[in-house]
N, C-alpha and C positions, 0 to 999 in steps of 0.2 A: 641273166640278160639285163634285169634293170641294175643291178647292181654295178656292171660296168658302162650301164647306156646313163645312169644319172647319177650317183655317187661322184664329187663328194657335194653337188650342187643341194641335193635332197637325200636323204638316208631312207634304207629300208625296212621296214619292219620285223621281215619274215619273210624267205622264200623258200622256194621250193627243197631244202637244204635241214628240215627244223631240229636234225641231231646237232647242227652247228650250234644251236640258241640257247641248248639247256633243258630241262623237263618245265622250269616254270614259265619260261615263255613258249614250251613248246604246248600246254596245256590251256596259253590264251588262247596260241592262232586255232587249235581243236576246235575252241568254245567259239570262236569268231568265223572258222572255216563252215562249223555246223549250223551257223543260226541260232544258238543254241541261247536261252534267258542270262543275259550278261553280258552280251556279244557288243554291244553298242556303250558300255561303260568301256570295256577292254578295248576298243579304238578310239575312245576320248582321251584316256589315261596314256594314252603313247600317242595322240596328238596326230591319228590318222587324217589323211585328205583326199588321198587318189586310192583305191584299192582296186588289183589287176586280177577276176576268178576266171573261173572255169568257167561258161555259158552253160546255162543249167544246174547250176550248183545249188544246195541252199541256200547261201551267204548272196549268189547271184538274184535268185527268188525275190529272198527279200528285199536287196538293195532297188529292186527294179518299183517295187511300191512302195518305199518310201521318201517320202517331200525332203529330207532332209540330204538324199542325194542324187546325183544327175547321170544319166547313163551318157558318156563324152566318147564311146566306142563301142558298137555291138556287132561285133566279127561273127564265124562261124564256131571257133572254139574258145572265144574268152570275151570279157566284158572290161570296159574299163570304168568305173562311176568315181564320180569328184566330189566332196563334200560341197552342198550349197550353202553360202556366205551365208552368217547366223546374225 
């Protein structure tokens, strides 16, 4: 979906697709889908700023108490948060 709703204005990181990416980007979005210690180097190093999850996810969890990002959509099944200006 974001892939054809916003390519080539913004690029994607990783969708729902992650045999496309390769084992070594498939082993960031893991570490970034899980929350997991490292997750917030792994979206500065590829220059994340909107990330689309699950509502209720870990990666959602966190993203919701941290200052560093904004929740800009909270549906029933997904969340959208924006990086706030640094």
């Amino acid at each position: 979906y974001l892939e054809d709703e916003i390519f080539p204005r913004r690029k994607v990181f990783i969708d729902s697709r992650p045999d496309m990416y390769g084992a070594e980007l498939t082993d960031e979005y893991l570490q970034v889908a899980g929350a997991r210690p490292g997750w917030r180097a792994v979206l500065d190093r590829h220059d994340v700023r909107i990330v689309l999850v699950r509502k209720g996810s870990p990666l959602a969890l966190t993203l919701s108490g941290d200052p560093a990002w904004q929740t800009v959509y909270d549906g029933t099944v997904a969340q959208l948060f924006e990086r706030t200006p640094r």
